[in-house]
C-alpha positions as CSV (number, residue, x, y, z in Angstrom):
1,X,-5.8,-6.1,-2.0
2,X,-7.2,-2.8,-4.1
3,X,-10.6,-1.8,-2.6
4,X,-13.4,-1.7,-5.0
5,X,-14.2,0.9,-7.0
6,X,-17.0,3.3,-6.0
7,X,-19.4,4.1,-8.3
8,X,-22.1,6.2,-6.5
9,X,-21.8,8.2,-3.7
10,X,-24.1,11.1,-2.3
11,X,-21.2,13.7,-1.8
12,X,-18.2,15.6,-3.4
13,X,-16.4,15.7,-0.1
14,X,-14.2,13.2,0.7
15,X,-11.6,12.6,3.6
16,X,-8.9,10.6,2.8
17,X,-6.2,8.8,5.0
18,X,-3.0,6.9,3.2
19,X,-1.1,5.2,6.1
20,X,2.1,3.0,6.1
21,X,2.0,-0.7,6.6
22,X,2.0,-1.2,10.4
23,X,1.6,2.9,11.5
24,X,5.3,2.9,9.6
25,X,6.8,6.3,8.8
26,X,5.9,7.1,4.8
27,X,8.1,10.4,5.0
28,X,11.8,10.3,6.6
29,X,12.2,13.9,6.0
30,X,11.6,17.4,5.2
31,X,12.1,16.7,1.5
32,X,9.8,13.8,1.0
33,X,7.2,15.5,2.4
34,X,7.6,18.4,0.2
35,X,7.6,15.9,-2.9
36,X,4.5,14.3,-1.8
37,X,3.0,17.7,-1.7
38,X,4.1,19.2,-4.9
39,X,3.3,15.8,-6.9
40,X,-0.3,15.8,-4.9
41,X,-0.6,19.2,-6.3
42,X,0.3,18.7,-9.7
43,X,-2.0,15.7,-10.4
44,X,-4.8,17.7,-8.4
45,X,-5.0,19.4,-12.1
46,X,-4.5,17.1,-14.0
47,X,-7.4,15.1,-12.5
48,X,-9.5,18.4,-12.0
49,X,-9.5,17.7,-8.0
50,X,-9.8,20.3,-5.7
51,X,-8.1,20.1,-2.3
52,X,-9.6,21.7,0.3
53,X,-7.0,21.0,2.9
54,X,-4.3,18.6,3.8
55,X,-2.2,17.3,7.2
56,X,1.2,15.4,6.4
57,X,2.7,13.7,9.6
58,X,5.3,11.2,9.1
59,X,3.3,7.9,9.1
60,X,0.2,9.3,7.5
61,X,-1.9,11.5,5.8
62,X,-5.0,13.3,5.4
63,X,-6.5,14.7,2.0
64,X,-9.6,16.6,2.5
65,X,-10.1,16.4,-1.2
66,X,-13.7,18.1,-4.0
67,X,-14.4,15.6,-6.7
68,X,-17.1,15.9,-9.2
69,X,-16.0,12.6,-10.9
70,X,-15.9,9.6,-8.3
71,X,-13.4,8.0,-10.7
72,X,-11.1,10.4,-11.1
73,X,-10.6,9.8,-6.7
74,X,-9.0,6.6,-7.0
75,X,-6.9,7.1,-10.5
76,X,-5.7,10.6,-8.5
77,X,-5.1,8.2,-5.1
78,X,-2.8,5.4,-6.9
79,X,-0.9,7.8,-8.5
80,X,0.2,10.2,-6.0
81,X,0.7,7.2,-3.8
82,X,3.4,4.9,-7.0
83,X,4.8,7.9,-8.1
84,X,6.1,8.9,-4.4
């Protein structure tokens, strides 16, 4: 079930973690991982989101991710996570 959207919040910092169901691998390999990357960059601009760091292991992810429009989080979110 989506999670509702936030509408206020008092920062522009936000930590994110994207998981598979059950702790279940999300990257097989080298390449997928490099995928998810370049795609999480390229949508970074598009969406006018800054990220300040990032961890890829094989079951999850971390985003340590600037936003000046609270929107613009979750559009970036759902499509870095479809389009991979």
């Amino acid at each position: 079930m989506p999670r509702i959207p936030r509408m206020y919040l008092d920062t522009e910092y936000f930590h994110i973690v994207t998981q598979g169901i059950n702790k279940s691998y999300i990257f097989e390999n080298h390449e997928d991982i490099i995928f998810y990357i370049n795609n999480m960059l390229k949508l970074s601009e598009e969406h006018k989101i800054k990220i300040i760091a990032y961890c890829i292991m094989n079951n999850h992810a971390h985003l340590l991710l600037y936003i000046n429009k609270i929107a613009e989080m979750s559009k970036f979110m759902q499509k870095v996570n479809t389009q991979y």
